[in-house]
C-alpha positions as CSV (number, residue, x, y, z in Angstrom):
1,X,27.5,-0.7,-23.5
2,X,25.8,2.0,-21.4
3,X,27.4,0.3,-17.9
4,X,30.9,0.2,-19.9
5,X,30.6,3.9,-21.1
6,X,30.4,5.1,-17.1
7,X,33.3,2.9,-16.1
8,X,35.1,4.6,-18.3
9,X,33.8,7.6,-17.1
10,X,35.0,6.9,-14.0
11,X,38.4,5.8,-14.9
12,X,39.1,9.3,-16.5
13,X,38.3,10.9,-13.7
14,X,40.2,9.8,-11.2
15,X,42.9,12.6,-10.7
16,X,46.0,12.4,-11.8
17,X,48.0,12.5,-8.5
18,X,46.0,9.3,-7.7
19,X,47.3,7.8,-10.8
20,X,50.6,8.6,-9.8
21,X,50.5,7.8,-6.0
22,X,48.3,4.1,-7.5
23,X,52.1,4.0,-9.4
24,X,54.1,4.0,-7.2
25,X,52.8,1.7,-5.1
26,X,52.6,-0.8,-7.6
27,X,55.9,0.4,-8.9
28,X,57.7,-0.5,-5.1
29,X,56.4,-3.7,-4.8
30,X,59.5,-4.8,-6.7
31,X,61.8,-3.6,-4.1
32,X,60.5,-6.0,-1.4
33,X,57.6,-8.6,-0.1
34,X,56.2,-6.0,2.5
35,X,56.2,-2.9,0.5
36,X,52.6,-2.7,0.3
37,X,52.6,-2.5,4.1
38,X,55.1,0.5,3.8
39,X,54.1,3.5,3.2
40,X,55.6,4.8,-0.4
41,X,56.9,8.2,-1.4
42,X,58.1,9.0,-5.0
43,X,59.7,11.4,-6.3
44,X,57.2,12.3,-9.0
45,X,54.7,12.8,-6.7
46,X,56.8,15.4,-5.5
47,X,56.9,17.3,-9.3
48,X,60.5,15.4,-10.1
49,X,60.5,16.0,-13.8
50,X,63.0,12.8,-14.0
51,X,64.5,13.7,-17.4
52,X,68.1,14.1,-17.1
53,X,67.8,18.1,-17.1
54,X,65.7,20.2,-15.0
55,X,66.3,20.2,-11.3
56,X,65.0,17.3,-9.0
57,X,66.7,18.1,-5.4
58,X,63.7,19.4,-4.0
59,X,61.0,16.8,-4.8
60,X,63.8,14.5,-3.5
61,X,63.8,16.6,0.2
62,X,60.4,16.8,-0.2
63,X,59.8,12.9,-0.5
64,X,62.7,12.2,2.1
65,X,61.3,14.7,4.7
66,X,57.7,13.1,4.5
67,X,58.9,9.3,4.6
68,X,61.0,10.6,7.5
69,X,58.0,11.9,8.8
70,X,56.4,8.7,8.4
71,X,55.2,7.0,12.0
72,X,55.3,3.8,10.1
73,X,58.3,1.6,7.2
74,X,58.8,4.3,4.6
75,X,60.2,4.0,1.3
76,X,61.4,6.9,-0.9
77,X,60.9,5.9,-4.5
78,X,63.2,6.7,-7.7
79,X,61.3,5.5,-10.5
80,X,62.6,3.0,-13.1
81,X,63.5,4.4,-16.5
82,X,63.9,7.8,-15.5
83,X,67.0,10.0,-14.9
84,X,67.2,12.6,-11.8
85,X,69.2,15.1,-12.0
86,X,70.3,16.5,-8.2
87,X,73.0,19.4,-7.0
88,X,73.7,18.7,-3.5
89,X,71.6,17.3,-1.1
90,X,71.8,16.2,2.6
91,X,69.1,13.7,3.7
92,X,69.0,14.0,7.4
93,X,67.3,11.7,10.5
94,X,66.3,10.9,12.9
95,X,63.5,9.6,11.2
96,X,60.4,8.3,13.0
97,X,60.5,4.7,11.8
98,X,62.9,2.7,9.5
99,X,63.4,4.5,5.8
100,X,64.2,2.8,2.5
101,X,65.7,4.6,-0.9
102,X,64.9,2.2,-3.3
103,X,66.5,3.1,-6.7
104,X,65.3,1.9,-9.4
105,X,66.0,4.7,-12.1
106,X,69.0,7.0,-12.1
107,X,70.0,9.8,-10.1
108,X,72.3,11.9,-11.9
109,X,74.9,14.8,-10.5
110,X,74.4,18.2,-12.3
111,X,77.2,18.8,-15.0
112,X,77.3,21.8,-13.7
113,X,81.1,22.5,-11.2
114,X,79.6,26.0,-10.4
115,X,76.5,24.2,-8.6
116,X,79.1,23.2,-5.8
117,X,80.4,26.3,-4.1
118,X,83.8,26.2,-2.4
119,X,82.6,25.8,1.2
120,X,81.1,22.6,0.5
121,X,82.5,20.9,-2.7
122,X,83.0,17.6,-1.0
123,X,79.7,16.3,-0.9
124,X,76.8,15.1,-3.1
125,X,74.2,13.0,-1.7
126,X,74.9,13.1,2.2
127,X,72.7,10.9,4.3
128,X,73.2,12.0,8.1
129,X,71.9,10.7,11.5
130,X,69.5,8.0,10.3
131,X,69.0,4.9,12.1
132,X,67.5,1.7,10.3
133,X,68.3,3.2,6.6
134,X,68.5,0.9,3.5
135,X,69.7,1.9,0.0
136,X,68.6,0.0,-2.8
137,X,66.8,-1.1,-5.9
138,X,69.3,-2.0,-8.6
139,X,69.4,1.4,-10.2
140,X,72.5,3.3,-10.8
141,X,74.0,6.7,-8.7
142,X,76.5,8.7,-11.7
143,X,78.6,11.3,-10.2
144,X,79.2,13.0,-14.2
145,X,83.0,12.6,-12.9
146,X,84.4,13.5,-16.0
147,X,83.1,17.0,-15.7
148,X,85.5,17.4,-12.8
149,X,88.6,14.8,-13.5
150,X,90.5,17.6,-15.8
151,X,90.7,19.4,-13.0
152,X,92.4,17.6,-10.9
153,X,95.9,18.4,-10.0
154,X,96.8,15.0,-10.6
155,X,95.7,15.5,-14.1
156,X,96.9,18.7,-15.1
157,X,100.0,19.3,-11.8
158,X,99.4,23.4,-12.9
159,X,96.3,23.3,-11.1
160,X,96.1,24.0,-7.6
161,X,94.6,20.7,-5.9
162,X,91.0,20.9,-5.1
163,X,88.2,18.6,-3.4
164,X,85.8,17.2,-5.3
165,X,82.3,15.6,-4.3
166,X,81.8,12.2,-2.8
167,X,79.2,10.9,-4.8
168,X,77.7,9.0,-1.7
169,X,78.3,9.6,2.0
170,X,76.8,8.0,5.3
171,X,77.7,10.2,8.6
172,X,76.8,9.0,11.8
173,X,74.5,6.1,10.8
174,X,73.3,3.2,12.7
175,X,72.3,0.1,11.3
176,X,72.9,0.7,7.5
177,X,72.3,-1.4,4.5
178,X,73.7,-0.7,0.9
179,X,72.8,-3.1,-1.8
180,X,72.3,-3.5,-5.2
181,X,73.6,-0.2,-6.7
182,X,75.4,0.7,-9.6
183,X,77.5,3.5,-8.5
184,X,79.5,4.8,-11.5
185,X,82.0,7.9,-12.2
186,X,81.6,9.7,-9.1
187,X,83.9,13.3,-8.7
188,X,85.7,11.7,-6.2
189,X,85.2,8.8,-3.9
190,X,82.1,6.8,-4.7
191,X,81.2,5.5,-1.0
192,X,82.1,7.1,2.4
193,X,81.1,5.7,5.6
194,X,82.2,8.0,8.5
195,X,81.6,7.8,12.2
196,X,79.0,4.3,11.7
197,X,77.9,1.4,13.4
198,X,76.3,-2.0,12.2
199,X,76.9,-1.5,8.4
200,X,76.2,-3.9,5.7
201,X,77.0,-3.5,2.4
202,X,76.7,-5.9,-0.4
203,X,76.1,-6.7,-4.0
204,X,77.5,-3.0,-5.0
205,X,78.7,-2.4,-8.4
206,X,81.6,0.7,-8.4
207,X,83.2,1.7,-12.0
208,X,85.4,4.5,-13.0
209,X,88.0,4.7,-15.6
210,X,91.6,3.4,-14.0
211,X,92.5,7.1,-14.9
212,X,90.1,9.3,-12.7
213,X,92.0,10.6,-10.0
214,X,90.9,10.1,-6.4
215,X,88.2,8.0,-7.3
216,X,88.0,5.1,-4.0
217,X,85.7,2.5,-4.2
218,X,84.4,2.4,-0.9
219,X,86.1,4.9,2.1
220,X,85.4,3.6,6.0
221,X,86.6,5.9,8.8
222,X,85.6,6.1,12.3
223,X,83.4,3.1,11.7
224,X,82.7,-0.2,13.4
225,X,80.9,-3.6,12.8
226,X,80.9,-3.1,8.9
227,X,80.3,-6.0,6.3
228,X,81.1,-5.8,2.8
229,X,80.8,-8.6,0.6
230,X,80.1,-9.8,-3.5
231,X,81.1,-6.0,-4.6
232,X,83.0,-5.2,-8.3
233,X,85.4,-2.0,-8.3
234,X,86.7,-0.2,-11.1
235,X,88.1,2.8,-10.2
236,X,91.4,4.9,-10.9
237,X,92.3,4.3,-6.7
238,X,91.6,2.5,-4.0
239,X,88.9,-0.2,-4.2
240,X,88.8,0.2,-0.7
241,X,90.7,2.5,1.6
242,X,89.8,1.7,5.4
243,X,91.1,4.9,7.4
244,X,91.3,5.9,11.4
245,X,89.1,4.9,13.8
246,X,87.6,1.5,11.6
247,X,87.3,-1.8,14.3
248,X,85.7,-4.7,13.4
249,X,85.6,-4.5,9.6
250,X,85.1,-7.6,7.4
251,X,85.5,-8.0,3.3
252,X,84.6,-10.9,1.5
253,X,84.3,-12.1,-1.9
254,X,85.2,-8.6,-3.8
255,X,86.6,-8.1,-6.9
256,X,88.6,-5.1,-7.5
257,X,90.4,-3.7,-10.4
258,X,91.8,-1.3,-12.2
259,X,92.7,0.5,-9.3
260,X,95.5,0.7,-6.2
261,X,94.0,-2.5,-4.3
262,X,92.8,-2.5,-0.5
263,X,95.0,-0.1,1.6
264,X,94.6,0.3,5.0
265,X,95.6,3.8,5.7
266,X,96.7,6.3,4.7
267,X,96.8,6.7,8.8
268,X,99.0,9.0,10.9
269,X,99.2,12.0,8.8
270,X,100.1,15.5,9.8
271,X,101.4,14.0,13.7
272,X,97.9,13.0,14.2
273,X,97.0,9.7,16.0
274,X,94.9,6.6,14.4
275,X,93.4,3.4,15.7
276,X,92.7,0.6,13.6
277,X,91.6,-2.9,15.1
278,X,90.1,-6.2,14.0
279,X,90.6,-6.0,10.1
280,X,89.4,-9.2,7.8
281,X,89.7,-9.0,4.3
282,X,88.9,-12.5,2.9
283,X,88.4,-14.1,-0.5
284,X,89.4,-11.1,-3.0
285,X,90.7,-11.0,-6.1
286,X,92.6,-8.0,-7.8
287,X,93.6,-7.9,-11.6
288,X,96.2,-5.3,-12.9
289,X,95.8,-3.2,-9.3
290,X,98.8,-1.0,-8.4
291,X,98.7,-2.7,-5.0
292,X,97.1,-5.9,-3.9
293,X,97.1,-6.1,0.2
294,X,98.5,-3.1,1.9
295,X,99.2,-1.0,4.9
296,X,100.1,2.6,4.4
297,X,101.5,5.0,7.6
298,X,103.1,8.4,7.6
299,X,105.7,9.5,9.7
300,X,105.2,11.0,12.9
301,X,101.7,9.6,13.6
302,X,100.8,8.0,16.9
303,X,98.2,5.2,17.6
304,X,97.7,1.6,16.0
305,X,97.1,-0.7,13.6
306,X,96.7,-4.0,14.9
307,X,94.8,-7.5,14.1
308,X,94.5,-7.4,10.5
309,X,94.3,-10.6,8.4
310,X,94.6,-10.6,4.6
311,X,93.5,-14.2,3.5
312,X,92.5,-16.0,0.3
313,X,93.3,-13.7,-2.5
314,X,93.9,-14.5,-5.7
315,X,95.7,-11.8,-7.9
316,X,97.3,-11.2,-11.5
317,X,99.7,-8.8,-12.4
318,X,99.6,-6.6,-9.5
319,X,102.3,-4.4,-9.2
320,X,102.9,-4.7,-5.1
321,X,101.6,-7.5,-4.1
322,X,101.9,-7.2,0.1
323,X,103.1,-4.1,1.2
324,X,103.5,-2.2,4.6
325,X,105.2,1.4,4.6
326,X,105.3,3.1,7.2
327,X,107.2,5.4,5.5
328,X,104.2,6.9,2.5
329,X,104.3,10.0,1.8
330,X,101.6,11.5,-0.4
331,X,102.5,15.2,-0.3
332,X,103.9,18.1,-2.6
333,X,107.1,18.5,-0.7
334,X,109.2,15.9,0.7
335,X,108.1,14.0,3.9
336,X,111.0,14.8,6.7
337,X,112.5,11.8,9.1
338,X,110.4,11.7,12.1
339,X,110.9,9.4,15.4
340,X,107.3,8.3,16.0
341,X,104.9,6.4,13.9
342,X,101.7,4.3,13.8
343,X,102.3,0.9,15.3
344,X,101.4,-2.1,13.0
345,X,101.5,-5.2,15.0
346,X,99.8,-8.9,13.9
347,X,99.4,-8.7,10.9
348,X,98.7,-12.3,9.1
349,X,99.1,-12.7,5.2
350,X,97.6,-16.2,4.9
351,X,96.8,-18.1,1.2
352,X,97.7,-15.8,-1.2
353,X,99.1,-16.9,-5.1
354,X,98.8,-14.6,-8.0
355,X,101.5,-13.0,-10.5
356,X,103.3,-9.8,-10.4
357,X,104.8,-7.2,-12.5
358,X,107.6,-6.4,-10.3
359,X,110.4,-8.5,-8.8
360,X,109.3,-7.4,-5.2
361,X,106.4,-9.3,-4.4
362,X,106.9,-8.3,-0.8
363,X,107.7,-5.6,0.8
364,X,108.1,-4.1,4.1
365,X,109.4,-1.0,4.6
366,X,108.9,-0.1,8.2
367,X,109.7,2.6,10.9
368,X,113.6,2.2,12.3
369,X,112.3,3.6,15.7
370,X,108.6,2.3,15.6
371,X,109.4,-1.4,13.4
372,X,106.4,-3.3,12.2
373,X,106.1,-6.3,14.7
374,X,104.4,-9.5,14.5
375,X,104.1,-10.2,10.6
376,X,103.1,-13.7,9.8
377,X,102.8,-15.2,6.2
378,X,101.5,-18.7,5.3
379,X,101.1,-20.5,1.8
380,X,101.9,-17.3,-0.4
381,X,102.9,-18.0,-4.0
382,X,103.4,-14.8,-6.1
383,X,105.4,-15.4,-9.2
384,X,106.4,-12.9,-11.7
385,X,104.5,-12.3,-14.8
386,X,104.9,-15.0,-17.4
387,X,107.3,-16.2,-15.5
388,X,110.2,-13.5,-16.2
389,X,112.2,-14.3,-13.3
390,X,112.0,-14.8,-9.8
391,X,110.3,-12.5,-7.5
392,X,112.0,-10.9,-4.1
393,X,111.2,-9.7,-0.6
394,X,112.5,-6.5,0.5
395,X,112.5,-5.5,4.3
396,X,113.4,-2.5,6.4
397,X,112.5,-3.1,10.4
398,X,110.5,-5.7,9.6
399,X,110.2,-8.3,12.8
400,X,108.6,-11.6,11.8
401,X,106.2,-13.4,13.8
402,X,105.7,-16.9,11.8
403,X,106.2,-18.7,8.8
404,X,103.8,-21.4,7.9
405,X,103.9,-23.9,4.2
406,X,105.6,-22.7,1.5
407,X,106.4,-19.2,1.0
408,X,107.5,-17.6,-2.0
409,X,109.3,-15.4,-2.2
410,X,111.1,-16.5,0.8
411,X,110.8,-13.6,3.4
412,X,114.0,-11.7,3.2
413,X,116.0,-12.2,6.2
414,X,114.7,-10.1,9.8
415,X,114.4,-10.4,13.4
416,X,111.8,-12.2,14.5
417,X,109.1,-10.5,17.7
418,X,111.2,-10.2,20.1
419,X,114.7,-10.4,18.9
420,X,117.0,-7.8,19.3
């Protein structure tokens, strides 16, 4: 009894820091077979409070800037069963070795508009200039997005239109991993990746009500050699929206909807000039999307979009099923005639069946002086809705490549590459 009476003795006083640091190192070994050869940072050893209401930025730049720091595999750790709330943050490298953020709780945007000030309301959690980063741990990122939806001037048009926060962005990072989230009513877009290189991003989990305005899936820009595969989007636009300067891009086996589909673009706006190169999006299926597979150009842009195949999708009652125009417009006034235009060349829509609510299944409205060239669609099925009627292609400038199997609709009559 005496030898049990010192043990406990010495159990109690073992400070409670070690308790907590003991913690989190058991606590990680969930997020992978060699955490126990990383070195482990969480948040609570940082004073997070991790209930939902006080202020946890700066134990999170506290426990990023030492894992950072780290000459050895660092993980940062948000605990499980705990909610974190953060304002802004920006999570910079380069960082001495590889760095995880394994999230197994919640983090949480304030609720508070006024903590974003005008110079900077586009952000939330920035990662920037890390090499060898993965996100993870089958926790959940909530943007609070309905604090910020009624005011949006596509909810209430008396409003002047105003950015909102991205609830996660990844600027100028090199081999980047993204899996296992939850990522759920951000302000804006859920997931930016701008100006990257080797990205994979998998098992991801995006909802939003079909209603929130602006709220993208997953945004890729100036990116290349980027994966995404076995995601689920909900959100009130774009489950994906791949923009200027992405090359080498492949999508498999998501499944998007609500939303406005996969859109590639918008590219070209204000005169500017976009590249686009090397697009797969494979095995997808949309349900009740506003769009299914789709290119999207303004007048007046310069540049490309080129080699981009949309194969093996399945979808049911989406409302344009294949689209290119190169005629969008997205602005408060009118978009004038213009002479240039992104090019869109080779562009194959291969094995694709669904419904539709609208009569035309496919359309291509393209640019009378810059004309879409090289479209070729094989095995496409797209019936209406319950069979009311038969769908229709429409075409403007539209020069056809190839037609392989059955198509249906038939493409509506058109010039093929080449022709005059």
């Amino acid at each position: 009894m005496a030898s049990s009476g010192k043990l406990m003795k010495l159990v109690f006083m073992v400070p409670l820091p070690a308790l907590l640091f003991v913690s989190a190192i058991l606590e990680a070994a969930g997020a992978g077979n060699d955490s126990l050869s990383q070195s482990v940072f969480s948040l609570d050893r940082y004073g997070a409070r991790g209930d939902g209401r006080h202020d946890d930025t700066h134990a999170l730049e506290m426990a990023w800037k030492a894992a950072c720091a780290s000459p050895r595999p660092a993980v940062v750790l948000v605990p499980d069963g705990r909610r974190y709330l953060l304002k802004l943050v920006t999570l910079h490298g380069p960082c001495k070795s590889s760095i995880t953020l394994t999230v197994k709780g919640t983090l949480l945007a304030s609720p508070n508009r006024a903590d974003w000030s005008d110079n900077d309301r586009r952000h939330w959690i920035v990662f920037r200039s890390v090499n060898k980063l993965t996100v993870n741990g089958g926790g959940a990122i909530d943007g609070h997005g309905e604090k910020w939806w009624p005011h949006s001037c596509k909810i209430n048009k008396a409003l002047p239109c105003k950015e909102a926060p991205t609830a996660l962005s990844f600027h100028y990072c090199t081999n980047l991993r993204v899996e296992g989230l939850k990522i759920v009513n951000s302000q804006q877009i859920h997931m930016s990746v701008e100006d990257c290189t080797n990205v994979q991003l998998a098992r991801l989990s995006i909802t939003a009500p079909g209603t929130s305005p602006n709220t993208d899936g997953i945004h890729i820009t100036r990116s290349k050699d980027v994966r995404v595969t076995n995601c689920k989007i909900k959100t009130g636009d774009d489950c994906m929206s791949i923009e200027n300067g992405t090359h080498n891009l492949h999508v498999s086996k998501v499944v998007c909807g609500p939303g406005h589909g996969i859109s590639i673009g918008s590219l070209g706006d204000d005169n500017s000039r976009a590249e686009v190169s090397g697009i797969t999006i494979d095995s997808v299926q949309l349900n009740g999307t506003t769009n299914g597979a789709r290119i999207k150009t303004y007048q007046g842009g310069s540049g490309y979009a080129k080699d981009i195949t949309f194969q093996n999708m399945i979808m049911y009652n989406v409302k344009n099923p294949i689209i290119i125009d190169q005629n969008y417009c997205d602005k408060a006034k009118p978009c004038g005639e213009q002479k240039s235009a992104v090019q869109v060349s080779n562009v194959v829509f291969r094995n694709i069946r669904g419904t539709t609510i609208t009569k035309d299944a496919i359309k291509m409205n393209c640019s009378k002086n810059v004309p879409c060239q090289g479209i070729t669609l094989q095995n496409i099925n797209l019936k209406m809705q319950g069979d009311k009627g038969n769908t229709e292609s429409t075409c403007q400038n539209a020069k056809w490549e190839k037609k392989f199997g059955t198509v249906h609709p038939q493409p509506c009559t058109a010039t093929k590459s080449g022709d005059n």
